[in-house]
C-alpha positions, 0 to 999 in steps of 0.5 A: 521535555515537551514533544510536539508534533505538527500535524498537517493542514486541510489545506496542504493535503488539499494542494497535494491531492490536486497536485497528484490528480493533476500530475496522474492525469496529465496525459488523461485528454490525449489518451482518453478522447483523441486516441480513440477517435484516431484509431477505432473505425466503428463496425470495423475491426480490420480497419481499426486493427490497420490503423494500429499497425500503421500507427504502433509508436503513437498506439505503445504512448497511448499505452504507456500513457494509460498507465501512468494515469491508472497508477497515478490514479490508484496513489491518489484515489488507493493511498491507505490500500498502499499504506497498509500494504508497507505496514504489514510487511513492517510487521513481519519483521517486527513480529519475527524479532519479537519472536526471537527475542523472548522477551515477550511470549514467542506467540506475539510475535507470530501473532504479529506476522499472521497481522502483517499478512492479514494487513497484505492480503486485505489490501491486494484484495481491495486493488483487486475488487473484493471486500476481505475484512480479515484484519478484524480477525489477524489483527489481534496480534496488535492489540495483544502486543500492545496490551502486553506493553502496556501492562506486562512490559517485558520479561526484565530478567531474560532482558538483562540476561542478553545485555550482558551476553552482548557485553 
């Protein structure tokens, strides 16, 4: 039996992105060129700040319009931060049934959890401006589970031990 698995096209991924940046910065022109011209008077904070209290519906909208655009933006322009923030929480149960099944030495699966927060923590420090490379170091854990896979498999004997306790 043949699997085959279709892969995305240049061109749709394009179509979606425009379509994200589009959809994230819809509010970008009213927001960011008109609001400011109609509430900042130059040189002078009490007169801005008097335009905001006589304004506050239209000031809260600009507010909440900024940040639709920004959390829009962070999806568009942040994706792969996103993507690796959900695949290290997916590690964390992985490595703590992998832990417990004992399958496979219990050390994996706390290797696994240590990638899953490395995964975490590397992409909230990116959102939050630094450059912490620590997945080089917390990610071993893959690399080691999947070389147990791939050459030790799993122990078979405690495997058919617990399929008959679940019988």
């Amino acid at each position: 039996m043949t699997t085959h698995t279709a892969e995305t096209s240049p061109l749709v991924r394009a179509r979606v992105a425009g379509a994200l940046y589009l959809i994230a910065n819809i509010f970008a022109p009213f927001t960011l060129l008109y609001l400011p011209s109609r509430f900042i008077v130059r040189g002078d904070a009490a007169a801005t700040a008097n335009k905001i209290i006589a304004s506050e519906s239209l000031f809260r909208f600009g507010i909440a319009g900024n940040s639709f655009t920004f959390i829009g933006n962070i999806f568009l322009d942040q994706g792969l931060l996103i993507a690796h923030i959900f695949f290290g929480l997916w590690l964390l149960p992985m490595g703590y049934l992998v832990f417990r099944s004992r399958f496979i030495p219990r050390v994996v699966g706390v290797l696994l959890v240590i990638a899953g927060v490395g995964y975490v923590v590397q992409s909230f420090a990116a959102f939050l401006g630094y450059n912490v490379n620590i997945i080089l170091f917390t990610g071993m854990g893959e690399l080691v589970f999947l070389l147990l896979l791939l050459i030790k498999g799993v122990n078979v004997e405690r495997w058919k031990k617990r399929a008959l306790e679940s019988l």
